[in-house]
VOBA-1610 file (N, C-alpha, C; in pm, whole numbers, padded with zeros to 5 digits, always signed):
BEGIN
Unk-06477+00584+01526Unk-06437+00527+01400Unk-06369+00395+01427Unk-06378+00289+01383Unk-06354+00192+01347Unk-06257+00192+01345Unk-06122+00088+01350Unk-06005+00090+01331Unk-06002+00009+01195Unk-06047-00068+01172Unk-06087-00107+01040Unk-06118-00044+00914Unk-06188+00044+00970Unk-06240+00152+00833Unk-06185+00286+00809Unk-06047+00236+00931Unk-05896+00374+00904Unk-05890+00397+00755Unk-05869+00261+00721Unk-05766+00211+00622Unk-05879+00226+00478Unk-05840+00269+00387Unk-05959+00251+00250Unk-05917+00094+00217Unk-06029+00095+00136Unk-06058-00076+00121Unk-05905-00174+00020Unk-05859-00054-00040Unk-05758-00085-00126Unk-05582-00128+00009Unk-05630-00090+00106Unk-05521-00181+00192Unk-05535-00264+00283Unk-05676-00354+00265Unk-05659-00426+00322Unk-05602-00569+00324Unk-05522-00545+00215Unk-05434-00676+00177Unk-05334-00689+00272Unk-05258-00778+00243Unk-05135-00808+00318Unk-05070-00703+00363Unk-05022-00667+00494Unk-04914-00544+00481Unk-04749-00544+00434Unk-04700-00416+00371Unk-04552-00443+00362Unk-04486-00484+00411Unk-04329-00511+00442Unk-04243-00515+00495Unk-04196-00403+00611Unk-04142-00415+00685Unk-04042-00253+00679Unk-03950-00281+00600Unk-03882-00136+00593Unk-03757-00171+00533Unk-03651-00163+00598Unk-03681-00143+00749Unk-03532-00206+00835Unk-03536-00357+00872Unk-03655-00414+00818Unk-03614-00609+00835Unk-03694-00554+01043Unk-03734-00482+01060Unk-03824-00518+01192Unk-03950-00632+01188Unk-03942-00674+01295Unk-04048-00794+01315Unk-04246-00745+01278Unk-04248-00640+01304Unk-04355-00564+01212Unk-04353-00511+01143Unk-04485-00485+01035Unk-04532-00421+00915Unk-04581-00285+00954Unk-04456-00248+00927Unk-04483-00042+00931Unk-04520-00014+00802Unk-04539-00034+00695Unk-04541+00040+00571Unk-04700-00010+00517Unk-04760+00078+00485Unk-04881+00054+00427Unk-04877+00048+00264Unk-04939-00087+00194Unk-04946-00084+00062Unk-04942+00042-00041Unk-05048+00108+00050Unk-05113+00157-00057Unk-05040+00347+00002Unk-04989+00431-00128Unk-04940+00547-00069Unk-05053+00658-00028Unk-05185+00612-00060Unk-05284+00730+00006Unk-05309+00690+00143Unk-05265+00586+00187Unk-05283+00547+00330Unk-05200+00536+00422Unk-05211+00565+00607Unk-05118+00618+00702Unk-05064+00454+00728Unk-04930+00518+00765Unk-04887+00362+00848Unk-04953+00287+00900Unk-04937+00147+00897Unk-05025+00069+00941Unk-04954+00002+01162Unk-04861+00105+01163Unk-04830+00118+01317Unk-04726+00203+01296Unk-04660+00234+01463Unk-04623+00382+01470Unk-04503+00370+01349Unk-04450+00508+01364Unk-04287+00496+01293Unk-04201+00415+01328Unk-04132+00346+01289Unk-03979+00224+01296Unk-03857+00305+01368Unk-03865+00226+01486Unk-03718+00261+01550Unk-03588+00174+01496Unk-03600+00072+01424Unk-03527+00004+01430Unk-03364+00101+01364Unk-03273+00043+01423Unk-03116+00063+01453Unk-03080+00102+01288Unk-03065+00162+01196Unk-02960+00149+01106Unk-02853+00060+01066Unk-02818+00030+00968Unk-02716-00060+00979Unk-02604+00020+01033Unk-02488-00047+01043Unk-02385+00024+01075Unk-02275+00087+00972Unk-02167+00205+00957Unk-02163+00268+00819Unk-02044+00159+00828Unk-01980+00132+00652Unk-01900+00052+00651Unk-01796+00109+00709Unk-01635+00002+00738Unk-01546+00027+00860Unk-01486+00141+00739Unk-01391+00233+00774Unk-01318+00305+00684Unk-01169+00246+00608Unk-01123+00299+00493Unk-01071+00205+00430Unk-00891+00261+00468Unk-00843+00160+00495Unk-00724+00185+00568Unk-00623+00264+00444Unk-00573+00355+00554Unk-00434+00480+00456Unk-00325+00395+00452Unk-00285+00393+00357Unk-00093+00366+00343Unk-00018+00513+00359Unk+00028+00514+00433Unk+00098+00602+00517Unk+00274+00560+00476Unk+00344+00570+00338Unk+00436+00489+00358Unk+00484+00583+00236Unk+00640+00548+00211Unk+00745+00573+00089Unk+00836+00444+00081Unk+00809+00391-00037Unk+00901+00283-00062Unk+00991+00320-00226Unk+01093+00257-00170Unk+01219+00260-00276Unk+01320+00181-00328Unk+01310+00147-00435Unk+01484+00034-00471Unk+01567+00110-00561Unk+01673+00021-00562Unk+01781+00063-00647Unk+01751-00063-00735Unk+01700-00023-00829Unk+01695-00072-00975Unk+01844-00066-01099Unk+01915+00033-01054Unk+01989+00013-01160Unk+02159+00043-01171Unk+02156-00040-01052Unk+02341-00061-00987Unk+02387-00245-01002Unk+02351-00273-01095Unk+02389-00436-01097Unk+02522-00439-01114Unk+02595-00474-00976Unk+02734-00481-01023Unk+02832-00303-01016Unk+02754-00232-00982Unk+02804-00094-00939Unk+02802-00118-00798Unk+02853-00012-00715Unk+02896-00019-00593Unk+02851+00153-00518Unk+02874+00102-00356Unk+02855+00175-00310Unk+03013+00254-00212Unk+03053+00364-00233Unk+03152+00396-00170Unk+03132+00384+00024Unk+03239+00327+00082Unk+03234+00397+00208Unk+03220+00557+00261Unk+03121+00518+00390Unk+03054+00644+00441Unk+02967+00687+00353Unk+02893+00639+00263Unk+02799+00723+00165Unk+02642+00657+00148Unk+02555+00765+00161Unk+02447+00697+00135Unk+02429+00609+00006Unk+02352+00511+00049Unk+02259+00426-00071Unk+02180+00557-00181Unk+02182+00567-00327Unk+02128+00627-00323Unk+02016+00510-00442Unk+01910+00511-00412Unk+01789+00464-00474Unk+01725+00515-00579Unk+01721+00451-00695Unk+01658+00519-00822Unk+01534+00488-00836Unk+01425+00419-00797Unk+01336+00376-00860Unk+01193+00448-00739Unk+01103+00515-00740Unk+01018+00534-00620Unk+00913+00426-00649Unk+00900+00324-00594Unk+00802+00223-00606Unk+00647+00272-00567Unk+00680+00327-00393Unk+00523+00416-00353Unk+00571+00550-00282Unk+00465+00674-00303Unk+00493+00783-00224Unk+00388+00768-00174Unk+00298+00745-00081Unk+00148+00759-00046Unk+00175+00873+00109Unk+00275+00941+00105Unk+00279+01025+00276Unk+00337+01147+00247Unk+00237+01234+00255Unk+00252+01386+00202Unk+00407+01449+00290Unk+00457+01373+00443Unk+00528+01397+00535Unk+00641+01326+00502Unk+00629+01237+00437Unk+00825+01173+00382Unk+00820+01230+00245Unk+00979+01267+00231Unk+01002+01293+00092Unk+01116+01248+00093Unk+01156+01197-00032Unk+01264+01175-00092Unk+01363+01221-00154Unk+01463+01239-00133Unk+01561+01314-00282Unk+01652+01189-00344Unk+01585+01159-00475Unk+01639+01095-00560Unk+01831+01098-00577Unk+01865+01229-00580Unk+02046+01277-00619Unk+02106+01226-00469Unk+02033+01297-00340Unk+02119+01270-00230Unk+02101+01128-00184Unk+01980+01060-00146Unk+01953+00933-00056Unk+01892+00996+00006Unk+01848+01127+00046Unk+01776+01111+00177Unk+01650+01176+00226Unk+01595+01121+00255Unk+01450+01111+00298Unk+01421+01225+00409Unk+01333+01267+00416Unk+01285+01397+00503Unk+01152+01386+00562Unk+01187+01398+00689Unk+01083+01330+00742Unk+00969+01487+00838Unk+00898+01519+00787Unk+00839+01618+00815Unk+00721+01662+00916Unk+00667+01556+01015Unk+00547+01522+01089Unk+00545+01423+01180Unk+00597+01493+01322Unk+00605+01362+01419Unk+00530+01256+01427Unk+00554+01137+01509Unk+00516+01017+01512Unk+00592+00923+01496Unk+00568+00808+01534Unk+00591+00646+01527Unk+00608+00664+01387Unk+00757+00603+01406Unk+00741+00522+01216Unk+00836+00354+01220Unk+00805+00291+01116Unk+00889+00174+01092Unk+00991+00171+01025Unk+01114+00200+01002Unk+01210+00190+00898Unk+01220+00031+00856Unk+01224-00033+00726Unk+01225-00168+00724Unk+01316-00155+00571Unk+01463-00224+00586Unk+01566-00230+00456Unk+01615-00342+00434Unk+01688-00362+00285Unk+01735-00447+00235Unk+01883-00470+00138Unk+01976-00522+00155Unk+02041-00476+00028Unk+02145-00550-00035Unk+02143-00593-00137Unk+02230-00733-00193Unk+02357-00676-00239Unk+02445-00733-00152Unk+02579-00733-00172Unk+02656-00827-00218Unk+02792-00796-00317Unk+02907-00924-00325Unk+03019-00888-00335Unk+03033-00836-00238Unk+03172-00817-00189Unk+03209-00685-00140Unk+03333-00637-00093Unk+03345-00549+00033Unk+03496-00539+00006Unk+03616-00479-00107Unk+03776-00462-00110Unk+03795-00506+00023Unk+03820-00675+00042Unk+03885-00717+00135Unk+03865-00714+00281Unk+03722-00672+00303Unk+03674-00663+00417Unk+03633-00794+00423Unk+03574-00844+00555Unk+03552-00949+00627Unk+03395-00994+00640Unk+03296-00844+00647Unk+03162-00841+00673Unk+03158-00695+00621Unk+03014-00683+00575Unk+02933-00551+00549Unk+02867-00533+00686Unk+02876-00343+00667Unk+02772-00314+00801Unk+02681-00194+00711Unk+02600-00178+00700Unk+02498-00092+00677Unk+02425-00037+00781Unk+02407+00101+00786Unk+02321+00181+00897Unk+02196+00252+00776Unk+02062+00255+00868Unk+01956+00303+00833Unk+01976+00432+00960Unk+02061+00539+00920Unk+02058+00673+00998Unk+01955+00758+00996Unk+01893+00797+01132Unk+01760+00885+01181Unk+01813+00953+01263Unk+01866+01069+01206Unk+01864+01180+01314Unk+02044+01143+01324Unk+02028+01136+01475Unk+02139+01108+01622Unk+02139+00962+01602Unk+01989+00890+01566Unk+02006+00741+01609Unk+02038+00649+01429Unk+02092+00513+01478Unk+02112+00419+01367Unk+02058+00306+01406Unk+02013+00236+01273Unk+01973+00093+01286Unk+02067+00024+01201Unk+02176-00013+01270Unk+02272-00107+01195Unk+02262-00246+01164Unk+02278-00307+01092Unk+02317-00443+01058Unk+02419-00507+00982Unk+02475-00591+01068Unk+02640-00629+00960Unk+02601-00793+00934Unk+02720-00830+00859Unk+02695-00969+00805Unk+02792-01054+00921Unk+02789-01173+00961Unk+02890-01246+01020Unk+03033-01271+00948Unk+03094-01252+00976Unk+03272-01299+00915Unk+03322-01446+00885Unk+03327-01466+00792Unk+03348-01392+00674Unk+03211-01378+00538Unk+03155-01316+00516Unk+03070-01339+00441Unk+03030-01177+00426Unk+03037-01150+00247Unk+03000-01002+00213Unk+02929-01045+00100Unk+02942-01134+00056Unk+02847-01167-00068Unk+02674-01235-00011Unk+02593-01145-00011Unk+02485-01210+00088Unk+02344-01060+00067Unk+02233-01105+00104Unk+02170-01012+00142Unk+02127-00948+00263Unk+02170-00869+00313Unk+02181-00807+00427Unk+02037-00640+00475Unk+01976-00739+00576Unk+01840-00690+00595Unk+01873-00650+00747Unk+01778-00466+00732Unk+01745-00454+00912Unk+01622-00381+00918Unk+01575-00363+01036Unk+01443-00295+01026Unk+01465-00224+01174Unk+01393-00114+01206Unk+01323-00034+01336Unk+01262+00047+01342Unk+01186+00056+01436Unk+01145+00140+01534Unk+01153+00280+01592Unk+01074+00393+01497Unk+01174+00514+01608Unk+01047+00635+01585Unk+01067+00721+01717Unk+00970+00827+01722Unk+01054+00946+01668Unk+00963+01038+01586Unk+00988+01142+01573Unk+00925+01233+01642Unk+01011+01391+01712Unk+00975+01481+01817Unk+00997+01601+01747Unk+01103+01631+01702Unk+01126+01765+01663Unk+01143+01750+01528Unk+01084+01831+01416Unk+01060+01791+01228Unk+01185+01878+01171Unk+01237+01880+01071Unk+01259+01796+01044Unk+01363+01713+01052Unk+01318+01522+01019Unk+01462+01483+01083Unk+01478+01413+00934Unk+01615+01379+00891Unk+01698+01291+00815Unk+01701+01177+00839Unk+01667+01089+00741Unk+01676+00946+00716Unk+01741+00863+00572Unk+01886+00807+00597Unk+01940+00762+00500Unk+02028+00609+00515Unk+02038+00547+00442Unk+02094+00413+00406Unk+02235+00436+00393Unk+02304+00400+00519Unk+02507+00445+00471Unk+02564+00312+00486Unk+02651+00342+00396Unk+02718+00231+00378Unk+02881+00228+00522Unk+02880+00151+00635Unk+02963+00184+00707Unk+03048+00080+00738Unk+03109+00036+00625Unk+03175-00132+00653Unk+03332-00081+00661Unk+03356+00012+00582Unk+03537+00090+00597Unk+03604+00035+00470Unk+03483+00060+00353Unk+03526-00019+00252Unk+03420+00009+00146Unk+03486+00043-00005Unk+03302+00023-00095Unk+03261-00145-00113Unk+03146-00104-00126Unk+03077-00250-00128Unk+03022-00230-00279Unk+03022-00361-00352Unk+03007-00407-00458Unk+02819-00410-00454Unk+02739-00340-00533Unk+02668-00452-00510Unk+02589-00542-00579Unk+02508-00634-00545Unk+02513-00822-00626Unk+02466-00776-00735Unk+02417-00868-00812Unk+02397-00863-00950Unk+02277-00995-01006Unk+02146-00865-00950Unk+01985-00905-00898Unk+01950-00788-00996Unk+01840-00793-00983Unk+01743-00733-01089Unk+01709-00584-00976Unk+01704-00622-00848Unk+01650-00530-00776Unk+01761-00547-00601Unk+01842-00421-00624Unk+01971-00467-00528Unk+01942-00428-00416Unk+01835-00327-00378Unk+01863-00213-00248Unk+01675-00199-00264Unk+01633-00221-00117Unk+01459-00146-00107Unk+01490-00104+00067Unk+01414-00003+00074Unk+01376+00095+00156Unk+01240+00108+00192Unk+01129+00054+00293Unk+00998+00136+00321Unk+01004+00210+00456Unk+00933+00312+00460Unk+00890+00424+00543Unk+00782+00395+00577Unk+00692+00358+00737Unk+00622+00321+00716Unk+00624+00434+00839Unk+00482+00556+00850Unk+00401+00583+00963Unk+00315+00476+01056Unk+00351+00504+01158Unk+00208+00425+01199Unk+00125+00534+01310
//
């Protein structure tokens, strides 16, 4: 048989495309007729990349303009901006966050102050566990916004995470629309 007279007369037109974009015509016009060469190896595309998790709890204090925070006491935060991490939780009444699923996380804070009964500088701790991420202001200066961030592994669940106020003094704080934010970030 002929290689010519494979094909019925109705394909001998142009051949298809493939449809993986290969440099030959695998597909035959016509559907009563066999490929016009073997089956297509060509590669698949590749599947799209996957779409990245927010792994995070973020929080401000929305509604202390000009209220204060006592010494030794947590920040406590009214507003939950994001919960996207089934493993942090929050308690709105106490300040403090519960951290339920080891791993790397980022603590990253903020918090506008103006003034400190006669203190010199604010110190704020972001407390985890045993460990703190403190940050104070230089002397003299309490009216200011005062930012810290870190770094810390969790090993044994669950651990405590809260915003204390540790200057030896209540702190005022400023009088912003948005005084105090908090994110939790897994990584």
């Amino acid at each position: 048989m002929d290689s010519n007279n494979y094909f019925s007369s109705c394909c001998r037109s142009a051949p298809t495309s493939c449809p993986h974009s290969c440099p030959h015509s695998c597909q035959s016009p016509c559907p009563r007729c066999p490929p016009r060469c073997p089956p297509c190896y060509c590669p698949s595309p590749p599947p799209p990349p996957p779409i990245a998790q927010v792994n995070a709890v973020q929080v401000q204090l929305q509604g202390s303009s000009a209220g204060s925070v006592l010494n030794n006491t947590n920040v406590i935060f009214d507003t939950i901006i994001l919960d996207a991490a089934n493993y942090i939780s929050y308690d709105i009444t106490t300040g403090i966050f519960t951290i339920s699923t080891p791993g790397k996380y980022l603590v990253h804070w903020w918090i506008n102050t103006d003034g400190a009964e006669g203190q010199l500088s604010v110190i704020f701790k972001a407390e985890i566990g045993a460990t703190a991420i403190a940050a104070s202001s230089s002397e003299p200066s309490t009216a200011l916004q005062l930012y810290g961030q870190g770094l810390f592994e969790v090993g044994s669940v669950p651990v405590l995470l809260s915003l204390v106020n540790r200057t030896g003094a209540t702190v005022v704080y400023g009088t912003a629309t948005v005084q105090a934010d908090l994110v939790v970030f897994k990584l």
